[in-house]
LOLO-433994 format. One record per residue (C-alpha): residue number from 1; residue in one letter; x, y, z. Coordinates in Angstrom, 3 decimals. Layout:
% residues N
<site><i>NUM</i><aa>A</aa><X>X</X><Y>Y</Y><Z>Z</Z></site>
...
***
This chain:
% residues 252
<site><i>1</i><aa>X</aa><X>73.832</X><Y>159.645</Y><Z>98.791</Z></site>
<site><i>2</i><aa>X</aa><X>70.997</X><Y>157.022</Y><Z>100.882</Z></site>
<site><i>3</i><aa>X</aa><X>72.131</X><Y>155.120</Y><Z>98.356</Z></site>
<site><i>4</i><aa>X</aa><X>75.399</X><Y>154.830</Y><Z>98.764</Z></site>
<site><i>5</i><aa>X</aa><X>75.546</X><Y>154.871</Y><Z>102.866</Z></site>
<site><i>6</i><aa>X</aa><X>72.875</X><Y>151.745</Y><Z>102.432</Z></site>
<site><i>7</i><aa>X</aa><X>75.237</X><Y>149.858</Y><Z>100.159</Z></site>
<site><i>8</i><aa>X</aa><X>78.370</X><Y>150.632</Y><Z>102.175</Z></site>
<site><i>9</i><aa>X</aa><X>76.167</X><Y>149.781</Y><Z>105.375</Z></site>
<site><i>10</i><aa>X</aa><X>75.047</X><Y>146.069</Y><Z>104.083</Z></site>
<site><i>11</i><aa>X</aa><X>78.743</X><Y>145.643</Y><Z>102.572</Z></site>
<site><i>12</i><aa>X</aa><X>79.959</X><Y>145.870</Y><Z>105.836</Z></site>
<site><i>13</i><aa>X</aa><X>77.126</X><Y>143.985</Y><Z>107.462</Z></site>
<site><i>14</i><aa>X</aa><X>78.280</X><Y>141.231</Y><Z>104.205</Z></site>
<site><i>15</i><aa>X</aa><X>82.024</X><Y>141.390</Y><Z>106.134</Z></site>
<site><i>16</i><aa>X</aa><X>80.815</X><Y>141.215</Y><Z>109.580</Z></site>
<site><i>17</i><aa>X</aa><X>79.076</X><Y>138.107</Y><Z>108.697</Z></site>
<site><i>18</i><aa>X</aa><X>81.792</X><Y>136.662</Y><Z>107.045</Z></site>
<site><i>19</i><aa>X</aa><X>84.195</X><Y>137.324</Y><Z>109.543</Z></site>
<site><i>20</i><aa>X</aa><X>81.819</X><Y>135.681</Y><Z>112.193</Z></site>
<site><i>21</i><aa>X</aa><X>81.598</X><Y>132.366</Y><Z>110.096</Z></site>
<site><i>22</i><aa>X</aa><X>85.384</X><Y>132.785</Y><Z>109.561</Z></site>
<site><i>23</i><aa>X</aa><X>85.679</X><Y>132.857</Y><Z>113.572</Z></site>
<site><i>24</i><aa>X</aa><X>83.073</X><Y>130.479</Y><Z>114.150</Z></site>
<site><i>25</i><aa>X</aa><X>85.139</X><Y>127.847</Y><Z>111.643</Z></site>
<site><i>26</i><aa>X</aa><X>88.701</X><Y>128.427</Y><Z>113.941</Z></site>
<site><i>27</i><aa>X</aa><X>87.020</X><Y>128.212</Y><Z>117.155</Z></site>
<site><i>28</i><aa>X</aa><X>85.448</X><Y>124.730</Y><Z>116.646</Z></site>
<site><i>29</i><aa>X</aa><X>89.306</X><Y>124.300</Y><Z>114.519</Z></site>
<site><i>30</i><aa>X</aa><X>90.905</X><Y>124.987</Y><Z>117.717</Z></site>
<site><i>31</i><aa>X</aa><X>88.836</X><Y>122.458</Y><Z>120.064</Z></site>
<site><i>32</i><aa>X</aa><X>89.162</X><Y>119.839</Y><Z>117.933</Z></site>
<site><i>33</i><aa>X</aa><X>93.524</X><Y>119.662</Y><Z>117.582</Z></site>
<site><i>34</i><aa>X</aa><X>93.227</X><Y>120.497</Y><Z>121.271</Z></site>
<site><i>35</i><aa>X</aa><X>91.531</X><Y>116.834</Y><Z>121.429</Z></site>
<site><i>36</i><aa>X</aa><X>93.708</X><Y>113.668</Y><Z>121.920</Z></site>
<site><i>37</i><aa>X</aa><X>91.749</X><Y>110.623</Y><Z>119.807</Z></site>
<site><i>38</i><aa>X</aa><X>94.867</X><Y>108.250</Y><Z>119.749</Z></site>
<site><i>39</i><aa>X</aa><X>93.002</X><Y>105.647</Y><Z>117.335</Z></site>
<site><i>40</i><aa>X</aa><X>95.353</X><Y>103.580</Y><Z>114.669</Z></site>
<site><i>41</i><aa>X</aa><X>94.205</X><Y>105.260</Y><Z>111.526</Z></site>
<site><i>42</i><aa>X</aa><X>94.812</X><Y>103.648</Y><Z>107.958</Z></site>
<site><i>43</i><aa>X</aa><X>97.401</X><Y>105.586</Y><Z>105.990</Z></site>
<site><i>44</i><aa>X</aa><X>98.055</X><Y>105.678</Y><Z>102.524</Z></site>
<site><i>45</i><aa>X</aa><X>101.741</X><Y>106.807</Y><Z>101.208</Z></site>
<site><i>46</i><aa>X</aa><X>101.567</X><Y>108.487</Y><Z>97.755</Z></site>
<site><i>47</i><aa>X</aa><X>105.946</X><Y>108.138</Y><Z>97.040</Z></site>
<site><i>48</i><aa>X</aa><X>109.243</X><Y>106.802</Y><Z>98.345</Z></site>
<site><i>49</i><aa>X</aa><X>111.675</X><Y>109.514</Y><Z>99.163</Z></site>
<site><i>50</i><aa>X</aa><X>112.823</X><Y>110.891</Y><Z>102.093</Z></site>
<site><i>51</i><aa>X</aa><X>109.893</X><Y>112.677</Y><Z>103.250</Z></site>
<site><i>52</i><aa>X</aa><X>107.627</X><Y>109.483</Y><Z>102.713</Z></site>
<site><i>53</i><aa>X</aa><X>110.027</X><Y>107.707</Y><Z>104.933</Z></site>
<site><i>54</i><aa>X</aa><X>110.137</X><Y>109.769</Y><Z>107.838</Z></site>
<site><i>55</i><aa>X</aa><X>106.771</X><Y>110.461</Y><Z>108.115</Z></site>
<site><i>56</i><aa>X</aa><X>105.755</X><Y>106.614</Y><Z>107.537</Z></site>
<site><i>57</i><aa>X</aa><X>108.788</X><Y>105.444</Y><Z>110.074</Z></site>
<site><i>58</i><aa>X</aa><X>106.917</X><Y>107.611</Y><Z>112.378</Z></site>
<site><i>59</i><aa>X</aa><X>103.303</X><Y>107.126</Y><Z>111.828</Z></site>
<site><i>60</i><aa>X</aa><X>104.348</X><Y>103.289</Y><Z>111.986</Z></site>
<site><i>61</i><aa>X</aa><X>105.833</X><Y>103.653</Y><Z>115.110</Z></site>
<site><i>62</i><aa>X</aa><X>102.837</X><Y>105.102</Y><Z>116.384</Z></site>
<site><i>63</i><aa>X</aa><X>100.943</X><Y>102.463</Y><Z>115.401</Z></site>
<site><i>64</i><aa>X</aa><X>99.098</X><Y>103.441</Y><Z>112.483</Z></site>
<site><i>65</i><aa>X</aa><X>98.539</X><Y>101.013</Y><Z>109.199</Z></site>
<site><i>66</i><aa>X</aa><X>100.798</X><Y>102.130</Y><Z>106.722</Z></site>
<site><i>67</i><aa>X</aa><X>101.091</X><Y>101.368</Y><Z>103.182</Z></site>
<site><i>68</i><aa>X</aa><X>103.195</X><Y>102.641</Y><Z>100.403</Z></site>
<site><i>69</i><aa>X</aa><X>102.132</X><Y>103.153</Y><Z>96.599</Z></site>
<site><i>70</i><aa>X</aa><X>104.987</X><Y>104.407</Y><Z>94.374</Z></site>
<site><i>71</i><aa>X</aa><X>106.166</X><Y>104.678</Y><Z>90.497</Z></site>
<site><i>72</i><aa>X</aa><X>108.010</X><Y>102.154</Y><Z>91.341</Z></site>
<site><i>73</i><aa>X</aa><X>106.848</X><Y>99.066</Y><Z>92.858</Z></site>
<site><i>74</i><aa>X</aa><X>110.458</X><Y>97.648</Y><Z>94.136</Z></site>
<site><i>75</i><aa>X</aa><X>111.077</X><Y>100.977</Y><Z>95.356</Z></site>
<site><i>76</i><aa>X</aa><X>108.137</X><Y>101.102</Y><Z>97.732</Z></site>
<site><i>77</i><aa>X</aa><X>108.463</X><Y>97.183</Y><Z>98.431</Z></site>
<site><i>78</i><aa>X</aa><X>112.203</X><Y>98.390</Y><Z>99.747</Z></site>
<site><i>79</i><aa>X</aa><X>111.074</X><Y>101.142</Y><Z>101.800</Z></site>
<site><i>80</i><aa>X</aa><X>108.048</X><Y>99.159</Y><Z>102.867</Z></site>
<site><i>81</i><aa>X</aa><X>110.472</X><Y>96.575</Y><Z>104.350</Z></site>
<site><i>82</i><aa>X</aa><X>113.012</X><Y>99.224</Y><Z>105.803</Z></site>
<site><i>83</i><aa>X</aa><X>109.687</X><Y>100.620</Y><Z>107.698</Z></site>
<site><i>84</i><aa>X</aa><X>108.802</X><Y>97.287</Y><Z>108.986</Z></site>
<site><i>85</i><aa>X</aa><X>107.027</X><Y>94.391</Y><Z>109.049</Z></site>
<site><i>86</i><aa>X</aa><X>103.743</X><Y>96.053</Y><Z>109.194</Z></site>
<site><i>87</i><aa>X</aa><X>104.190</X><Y>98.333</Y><Z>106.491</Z></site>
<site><i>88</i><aa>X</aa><X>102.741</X><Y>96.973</Y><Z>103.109</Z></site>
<site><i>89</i><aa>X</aa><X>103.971</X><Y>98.098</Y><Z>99.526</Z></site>
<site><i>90</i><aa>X</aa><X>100.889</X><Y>98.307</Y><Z>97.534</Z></site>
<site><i>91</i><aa>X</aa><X>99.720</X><Y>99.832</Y><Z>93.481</Z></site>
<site><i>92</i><aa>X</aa><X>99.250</X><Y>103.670</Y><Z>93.790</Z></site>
<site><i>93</i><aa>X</aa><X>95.635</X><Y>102.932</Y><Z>93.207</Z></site>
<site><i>94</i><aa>X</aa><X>95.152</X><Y>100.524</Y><Z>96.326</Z></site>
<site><i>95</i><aa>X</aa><X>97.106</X><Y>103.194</Y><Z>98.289</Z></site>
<site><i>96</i><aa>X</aa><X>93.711</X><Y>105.104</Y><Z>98.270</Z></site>
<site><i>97</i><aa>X</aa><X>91.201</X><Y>103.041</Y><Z>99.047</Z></site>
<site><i>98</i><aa>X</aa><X>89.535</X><Y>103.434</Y><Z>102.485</Z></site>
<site><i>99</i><aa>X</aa><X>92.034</X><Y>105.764</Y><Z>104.464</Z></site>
<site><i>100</i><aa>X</aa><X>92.202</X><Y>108.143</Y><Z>106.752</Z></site>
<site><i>101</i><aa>X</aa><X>94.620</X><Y>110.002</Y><Z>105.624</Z></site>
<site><i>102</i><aa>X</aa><X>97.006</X><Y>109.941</Y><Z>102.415</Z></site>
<site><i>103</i><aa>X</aa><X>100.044</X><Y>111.604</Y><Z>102.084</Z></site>
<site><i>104</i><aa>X</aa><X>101.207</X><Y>112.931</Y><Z>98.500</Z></site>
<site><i>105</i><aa>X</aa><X>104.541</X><Y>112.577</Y><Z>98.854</Z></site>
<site><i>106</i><aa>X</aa><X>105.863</X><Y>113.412</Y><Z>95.698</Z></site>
<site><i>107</i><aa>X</aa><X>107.789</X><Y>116.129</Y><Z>94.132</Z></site>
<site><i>108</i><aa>X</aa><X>105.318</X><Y>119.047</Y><Z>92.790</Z></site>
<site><i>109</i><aa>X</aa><X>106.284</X><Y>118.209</Y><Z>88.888</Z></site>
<site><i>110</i><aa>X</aa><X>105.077</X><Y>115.150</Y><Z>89.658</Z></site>
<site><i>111</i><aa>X</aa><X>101.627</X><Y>115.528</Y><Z>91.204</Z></site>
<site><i>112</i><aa>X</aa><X>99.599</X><Y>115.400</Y><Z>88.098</Z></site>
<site><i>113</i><aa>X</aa><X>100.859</X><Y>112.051</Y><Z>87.310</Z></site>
<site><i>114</i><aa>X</aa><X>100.220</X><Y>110.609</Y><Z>90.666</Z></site>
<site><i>115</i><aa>X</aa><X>97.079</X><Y>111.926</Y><Z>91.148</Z></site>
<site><i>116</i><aa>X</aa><X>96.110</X><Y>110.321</Y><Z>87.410</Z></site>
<site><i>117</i><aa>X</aa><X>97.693</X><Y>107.219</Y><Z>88.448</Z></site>
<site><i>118</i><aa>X</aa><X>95.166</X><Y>106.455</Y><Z>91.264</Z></site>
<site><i>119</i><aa>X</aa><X>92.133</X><Y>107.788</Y><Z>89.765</Z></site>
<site><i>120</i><aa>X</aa><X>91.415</X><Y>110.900</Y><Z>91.847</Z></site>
<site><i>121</i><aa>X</aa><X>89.469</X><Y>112.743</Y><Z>88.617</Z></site>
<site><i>122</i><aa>X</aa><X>86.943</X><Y>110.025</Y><Z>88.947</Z></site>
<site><i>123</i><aa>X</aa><X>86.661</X><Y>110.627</Y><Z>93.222</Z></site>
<site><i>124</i><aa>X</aa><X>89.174</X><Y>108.210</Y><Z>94.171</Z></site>
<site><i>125</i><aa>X</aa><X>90.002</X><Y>110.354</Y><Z>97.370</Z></site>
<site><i>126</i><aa>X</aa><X>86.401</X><Y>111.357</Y><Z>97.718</Z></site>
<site><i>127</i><aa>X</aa><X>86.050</X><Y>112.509</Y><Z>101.533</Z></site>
<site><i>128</i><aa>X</aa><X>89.768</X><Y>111.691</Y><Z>102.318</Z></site>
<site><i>129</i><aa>X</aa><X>92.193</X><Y>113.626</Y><Z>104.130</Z></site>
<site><i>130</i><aa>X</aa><X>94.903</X><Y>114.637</Y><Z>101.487</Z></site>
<site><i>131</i><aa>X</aa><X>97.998</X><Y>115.808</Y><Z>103.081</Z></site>
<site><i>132</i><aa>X</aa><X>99.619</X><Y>117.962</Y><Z>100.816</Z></site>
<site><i>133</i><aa>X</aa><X>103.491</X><Y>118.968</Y><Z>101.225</Z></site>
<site><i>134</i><aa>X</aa><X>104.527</X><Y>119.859</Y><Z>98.148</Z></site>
<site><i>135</i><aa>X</aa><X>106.910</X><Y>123.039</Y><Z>97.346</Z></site>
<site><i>136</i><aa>X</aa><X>106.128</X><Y>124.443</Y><Z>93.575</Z></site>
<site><i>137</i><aa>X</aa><X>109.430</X><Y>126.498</Y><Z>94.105</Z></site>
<site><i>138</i><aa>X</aa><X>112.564</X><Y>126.821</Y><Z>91.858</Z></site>
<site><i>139</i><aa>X</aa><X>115.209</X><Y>124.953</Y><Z>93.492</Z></site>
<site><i>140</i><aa>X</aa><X>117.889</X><Y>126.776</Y><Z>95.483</Z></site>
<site><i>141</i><aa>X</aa><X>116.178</X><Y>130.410</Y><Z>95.049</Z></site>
<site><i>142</i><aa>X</aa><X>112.657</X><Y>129.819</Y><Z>96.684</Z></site>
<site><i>143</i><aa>X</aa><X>110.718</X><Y>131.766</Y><Z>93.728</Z></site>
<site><i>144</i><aa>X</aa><X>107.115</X><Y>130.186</Y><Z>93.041</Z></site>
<site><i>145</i><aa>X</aa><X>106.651</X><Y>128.407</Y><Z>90.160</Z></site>
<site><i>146</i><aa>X</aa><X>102.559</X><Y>128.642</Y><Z>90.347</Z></site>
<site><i>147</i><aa>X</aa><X>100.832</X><Y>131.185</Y><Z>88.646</Z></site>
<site><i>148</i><aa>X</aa><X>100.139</X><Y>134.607</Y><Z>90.102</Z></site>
<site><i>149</i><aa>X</aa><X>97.402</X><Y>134.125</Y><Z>92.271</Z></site>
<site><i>150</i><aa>X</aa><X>97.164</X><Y>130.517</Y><Z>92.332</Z></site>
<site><i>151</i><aa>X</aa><X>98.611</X><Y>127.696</Y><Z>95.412</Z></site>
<site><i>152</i><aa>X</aa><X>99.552</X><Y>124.285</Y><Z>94.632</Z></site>
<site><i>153</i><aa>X</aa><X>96.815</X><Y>122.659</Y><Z>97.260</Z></site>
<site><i>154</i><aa>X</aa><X>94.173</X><Y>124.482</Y><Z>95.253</Z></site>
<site><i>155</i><aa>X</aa><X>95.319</X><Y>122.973</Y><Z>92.649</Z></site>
<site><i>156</i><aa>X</aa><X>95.380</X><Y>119.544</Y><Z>93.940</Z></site>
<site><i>157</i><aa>X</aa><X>92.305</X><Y>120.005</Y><Z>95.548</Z></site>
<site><i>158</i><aa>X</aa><X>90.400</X><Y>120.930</Y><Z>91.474</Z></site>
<site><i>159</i><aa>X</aa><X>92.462</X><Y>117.899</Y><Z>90.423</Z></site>
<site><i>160</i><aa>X</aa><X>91.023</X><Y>115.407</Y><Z>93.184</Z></site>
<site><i>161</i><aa>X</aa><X>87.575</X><Y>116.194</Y><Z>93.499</Z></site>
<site><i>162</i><aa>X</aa><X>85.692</X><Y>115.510</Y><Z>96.628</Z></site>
<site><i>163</i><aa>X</aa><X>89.220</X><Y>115.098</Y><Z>98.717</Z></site>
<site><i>164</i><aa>X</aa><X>89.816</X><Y>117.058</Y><Z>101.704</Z></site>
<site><i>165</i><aa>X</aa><X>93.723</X><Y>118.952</Y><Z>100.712</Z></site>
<site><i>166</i><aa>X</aa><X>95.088</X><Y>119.845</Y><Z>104.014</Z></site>
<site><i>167</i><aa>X</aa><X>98.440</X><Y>121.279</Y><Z>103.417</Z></site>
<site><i>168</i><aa>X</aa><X>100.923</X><Y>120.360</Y><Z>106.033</Z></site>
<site><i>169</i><aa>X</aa><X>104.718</X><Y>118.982</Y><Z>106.726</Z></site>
<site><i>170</i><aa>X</aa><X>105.943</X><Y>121.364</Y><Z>103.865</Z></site>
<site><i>171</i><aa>X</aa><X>108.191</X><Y>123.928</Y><Z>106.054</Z></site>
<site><i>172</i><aa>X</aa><X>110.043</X><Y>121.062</Y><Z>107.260</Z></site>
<site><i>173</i><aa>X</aa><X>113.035</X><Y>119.069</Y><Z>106.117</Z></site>
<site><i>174</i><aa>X</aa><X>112.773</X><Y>115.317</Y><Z>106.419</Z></site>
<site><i>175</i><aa>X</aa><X>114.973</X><Y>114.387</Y><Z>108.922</Z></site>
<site><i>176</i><aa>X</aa><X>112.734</X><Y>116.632</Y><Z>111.353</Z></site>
<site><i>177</i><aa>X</aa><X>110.469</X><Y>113.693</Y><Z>111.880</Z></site>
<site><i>178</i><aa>X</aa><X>113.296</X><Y>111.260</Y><Z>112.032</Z></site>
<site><i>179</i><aa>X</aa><X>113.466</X><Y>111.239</Y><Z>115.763</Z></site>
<site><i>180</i><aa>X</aa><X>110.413</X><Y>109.649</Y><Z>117.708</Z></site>
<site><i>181</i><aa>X</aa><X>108.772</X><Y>111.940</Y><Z>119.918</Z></site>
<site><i>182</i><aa>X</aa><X>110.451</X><Y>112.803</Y><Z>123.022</Z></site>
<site><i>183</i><aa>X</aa><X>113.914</X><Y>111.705</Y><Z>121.775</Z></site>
<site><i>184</i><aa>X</aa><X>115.308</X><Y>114.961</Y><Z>121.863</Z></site>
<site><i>185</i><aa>X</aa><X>114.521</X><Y>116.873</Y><Z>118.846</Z></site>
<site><i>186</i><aa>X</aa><X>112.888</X><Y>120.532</Y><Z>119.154</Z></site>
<site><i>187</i><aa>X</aa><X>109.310</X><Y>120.502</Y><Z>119.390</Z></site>
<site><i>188</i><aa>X</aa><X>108.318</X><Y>122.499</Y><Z>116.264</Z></site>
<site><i>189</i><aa>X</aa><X>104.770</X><Y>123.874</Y><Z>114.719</Z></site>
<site><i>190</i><aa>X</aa><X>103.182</X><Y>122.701</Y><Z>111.412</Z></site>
<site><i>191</i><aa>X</aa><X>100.813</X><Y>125.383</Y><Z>110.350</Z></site>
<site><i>192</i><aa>X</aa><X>98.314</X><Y>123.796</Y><Z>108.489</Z></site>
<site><i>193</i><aa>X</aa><X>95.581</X><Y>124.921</Y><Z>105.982</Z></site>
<site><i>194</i><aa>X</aa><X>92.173</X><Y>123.311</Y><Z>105.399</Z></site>
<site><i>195</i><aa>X</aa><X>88.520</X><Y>123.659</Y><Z>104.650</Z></site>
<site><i>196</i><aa>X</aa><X>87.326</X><Y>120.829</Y><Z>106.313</Z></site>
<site><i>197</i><aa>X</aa><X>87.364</X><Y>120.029</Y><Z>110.084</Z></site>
<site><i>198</i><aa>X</aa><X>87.500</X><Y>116.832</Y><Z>109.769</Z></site>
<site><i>199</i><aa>X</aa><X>90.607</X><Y>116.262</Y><Z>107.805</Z></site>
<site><i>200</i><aa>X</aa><X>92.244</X><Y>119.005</Y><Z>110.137</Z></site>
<site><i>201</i><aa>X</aa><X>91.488</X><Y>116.811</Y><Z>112.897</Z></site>
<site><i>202</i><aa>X</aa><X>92.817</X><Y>113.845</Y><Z>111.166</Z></site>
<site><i>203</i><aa>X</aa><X>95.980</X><Y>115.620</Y><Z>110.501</Z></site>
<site><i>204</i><aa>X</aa><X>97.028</X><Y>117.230</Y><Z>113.718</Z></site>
<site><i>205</i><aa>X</aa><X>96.667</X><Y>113.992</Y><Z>115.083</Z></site>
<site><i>206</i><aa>X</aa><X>99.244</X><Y>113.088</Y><Z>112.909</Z></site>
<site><i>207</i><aa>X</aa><X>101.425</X><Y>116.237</Y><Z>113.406</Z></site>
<site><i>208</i><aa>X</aa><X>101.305</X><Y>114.854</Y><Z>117.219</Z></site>
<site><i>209</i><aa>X</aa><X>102.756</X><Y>111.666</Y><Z>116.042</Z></site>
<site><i>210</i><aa>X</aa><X>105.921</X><Y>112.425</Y><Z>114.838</Z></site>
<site><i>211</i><aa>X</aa><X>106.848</X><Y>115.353</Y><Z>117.579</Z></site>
<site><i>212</i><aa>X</aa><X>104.862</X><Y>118.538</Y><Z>116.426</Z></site>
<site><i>213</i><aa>X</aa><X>102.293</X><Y>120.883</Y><Z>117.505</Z></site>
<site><i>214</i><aa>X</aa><X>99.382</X><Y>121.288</Y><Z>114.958</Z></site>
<site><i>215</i><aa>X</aa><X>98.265</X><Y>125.205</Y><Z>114.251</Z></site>
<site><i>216</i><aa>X</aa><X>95.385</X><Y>125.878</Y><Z>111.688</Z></site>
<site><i>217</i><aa>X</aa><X>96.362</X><Y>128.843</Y><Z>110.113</Z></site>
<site><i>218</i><aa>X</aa><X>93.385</X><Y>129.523</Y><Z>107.729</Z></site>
<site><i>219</i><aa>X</aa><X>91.638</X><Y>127.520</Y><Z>105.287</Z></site>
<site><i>220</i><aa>X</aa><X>92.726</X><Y>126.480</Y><Z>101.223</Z></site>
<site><i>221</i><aa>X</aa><X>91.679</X><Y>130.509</Y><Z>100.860</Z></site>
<site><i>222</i><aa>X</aa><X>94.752</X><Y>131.344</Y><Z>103.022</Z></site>
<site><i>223</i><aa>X</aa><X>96.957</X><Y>128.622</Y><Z>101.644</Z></site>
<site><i>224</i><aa>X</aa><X>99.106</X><Y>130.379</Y><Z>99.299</Z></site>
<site><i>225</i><aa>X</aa><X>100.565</X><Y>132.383</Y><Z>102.087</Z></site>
<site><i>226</i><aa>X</aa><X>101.984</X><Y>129.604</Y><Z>103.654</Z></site>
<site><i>227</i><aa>X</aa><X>103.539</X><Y>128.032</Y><Z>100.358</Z></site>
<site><i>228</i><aa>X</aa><X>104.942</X><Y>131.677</Y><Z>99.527</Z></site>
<site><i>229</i><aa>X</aa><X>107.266</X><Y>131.375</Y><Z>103.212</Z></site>
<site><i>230</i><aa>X</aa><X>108.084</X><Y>127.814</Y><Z>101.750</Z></site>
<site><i>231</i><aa>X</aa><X>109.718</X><Y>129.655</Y><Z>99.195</Z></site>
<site><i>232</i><aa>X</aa><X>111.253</X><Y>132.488</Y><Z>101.477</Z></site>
<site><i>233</i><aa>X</aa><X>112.709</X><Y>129.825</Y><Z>103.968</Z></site>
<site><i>234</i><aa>X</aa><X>114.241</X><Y>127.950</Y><Z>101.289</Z></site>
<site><i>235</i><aa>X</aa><X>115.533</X><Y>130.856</Y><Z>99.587</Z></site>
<site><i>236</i><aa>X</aa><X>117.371</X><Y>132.225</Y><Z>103.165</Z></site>
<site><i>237</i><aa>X</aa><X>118.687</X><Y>128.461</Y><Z>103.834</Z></site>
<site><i>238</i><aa>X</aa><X>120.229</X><Y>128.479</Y><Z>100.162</Z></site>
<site><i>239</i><aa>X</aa><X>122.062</X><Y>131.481</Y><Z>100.460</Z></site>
<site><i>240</i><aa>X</aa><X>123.633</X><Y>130.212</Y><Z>103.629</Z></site>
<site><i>241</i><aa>X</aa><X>121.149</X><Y>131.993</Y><Z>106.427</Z></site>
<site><i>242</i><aa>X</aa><X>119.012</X><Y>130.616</Y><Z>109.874</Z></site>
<site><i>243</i><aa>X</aa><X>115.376</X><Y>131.182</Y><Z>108.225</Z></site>
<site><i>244</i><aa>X</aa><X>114.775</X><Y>131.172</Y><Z>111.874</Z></site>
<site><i>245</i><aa>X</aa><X>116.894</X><Y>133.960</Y><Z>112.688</Z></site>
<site><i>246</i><aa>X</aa><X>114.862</X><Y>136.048</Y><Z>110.258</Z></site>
<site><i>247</i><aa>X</aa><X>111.652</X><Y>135.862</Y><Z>112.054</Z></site>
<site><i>248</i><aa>X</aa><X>111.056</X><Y>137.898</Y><Z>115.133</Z></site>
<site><i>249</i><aa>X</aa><X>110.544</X><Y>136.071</Y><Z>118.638</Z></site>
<site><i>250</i><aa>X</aa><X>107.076</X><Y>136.243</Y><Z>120.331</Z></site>
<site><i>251</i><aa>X</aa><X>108.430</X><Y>136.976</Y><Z>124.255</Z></site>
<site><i>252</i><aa>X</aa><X>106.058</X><Y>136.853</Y><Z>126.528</Z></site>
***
C-alpha cells in the first residue's frame, strides 16, 4: 500500500511539474505576440494558389521581402509580377535559403514533394519558421485523412528536420487576407500551434500583417486538435451552415 500512495504521490508531483513547464512555456508565449517588432523579415513562398497570393499580397504590402518558389516556374514568375515589383519568383530550393519565415503553401497531397524539392531531409529549413496551413481533409465532408493519432504539422515537422512547424492561416479562406488591414474586413483570430518561441513570434507578427490577432493555442502536442475543427468547419460550410453559428459566444 506505501507503495502505491508513493508512486501515485511522485506521478502527480511528475504532472505538477509538467504542467508548470507547460505554463511557464505560454506565459513567456503570451509576452512575446503581445510585442510589436515591425522589422521587414525575408519570406519564402512554398506555391502559387490562392492562399500564397493573399498572404504574399499582404506580407508585401507590409513591407516584407517576398519571394515565390513553385512547381512551376512561369506560374510563380506570374504571381510574382501580379504581387509587385518587389516580389521575386525564385527555384523552390532558393525559396529557403536564409528566411524568416516560409510558408508551405501547397495542397496536403502535395507536401512530400515540396518538401523533397527543396531539400528539407538534408536541414534545408534548419531553424526556420515553417508556417504550415495545410488541411489533410476529404474535400467537401471535413473527415481527416491522417492516421488515427497523427497531425499533418507533425508530420511535416519529421519530414523537415531542424525546422520550426508553426501551424497557422489554416481555418481561414483566402480571400480573408485579401483586404489590407483596417480596410474593413472583421478582425479575426489565428490560433496557432508551436514548440518554439521563436517561430511563434515570427508568425504572429505576421498574423498582425494581414488583419489578425495571433493566439497560441498549445504546442505541435496540441496540434491535431486544431486540424480536427479544420475538418468540422469545412464539413458545416459544405453542407450549407455558418461554422460560426455553431460555436457558442464568449459574453462578457
Amino acid at each position: 500500500m506505501g507503495f502505491v500512495i508513493t508512486h501515485l504521490a511522485s506521478h502527480h508531483r511528475a504532472l505538477d511539474t509538467h504542467r508548470s513547464v507547460r505554463n511557464a512555456f505560454f506565459t513567456v508565449a503570451a509576452q512575446l505576440l503581445s510585442i510589436r517588432r515591425e522589422v521587414t523579415m525575408r519570406i519564402g513562398i512554398l506555391g502559387t494558389g490562392t492562399l500564397a497570393a493573399a498572404l504574399g499580397e499582404g506580407w508585401a504590402r507590409a513591407g516584407h521581402e517576398v519571394v515565390i518558389g513553385g512547381r512551376s516556374q512561369a506560374k510563380a514568375e506570374e504571381l510574382a509580377d501580379r504581387l509587385g515589383p518587389g516580389v521575386l519568383a525564385v527555384a523552390p530550393r532558393e525559396a529557403v535559403i536564409r528566411r524568416d519565415a516560409v510558408l508551405l503553401a501547397v495542397s496536403w497531397d502535395g507536401v512530400e514533394e515540396m518538401l523533397g524539392s527543396v531539400g528539407a531531409s538534408g536541414g534545408s529549413l534548419e531553424g526556420t519558421a515553417l508556417i504550415d496551413p495545410t488541411n489533410a481533409v476529404a474535400h467537401g465532408v471535413g473527415f481527416l485523412l491522417t492516421e488515427h493519432g497523427e497531425s499533418m504539422a507533425k508530420r511535416i515537422a519529421g519530414q523537415a528536420p531542424g525546422a520550426h512547424v508553426v501551424k497557422a492561416f489554416h481555418l481561414f479562406p483566402a480571400a480573408q487576407w485579401t483586404t489590407a488591414p483596417g480596410g474593413g474586413a472583421a478582425r479575426v483570430t489565428v490560433a496557432m500551434c508551436g514548440d518554439d518561441l521563436g517561430a511563434l513570434s515570427v508568425v504572429s507578427e505576421l498574423v498582425r500583417d494581414v488583419g489578425g490577432t495571433p493566439a497560441v493555442l498549445g504546442s505541435l502536442d496540441r496540434v491535431r486538435q486544431p486540424e480536427e475543427v479544420a475538418g468540422f468547419v469545412i464539413g458545416l460550410a459544405f453542407a450549407g451552415f455558418d461554422p460560426s453559428s455553431a460555436v457558442p459566444r464568449v459574453t462578457s
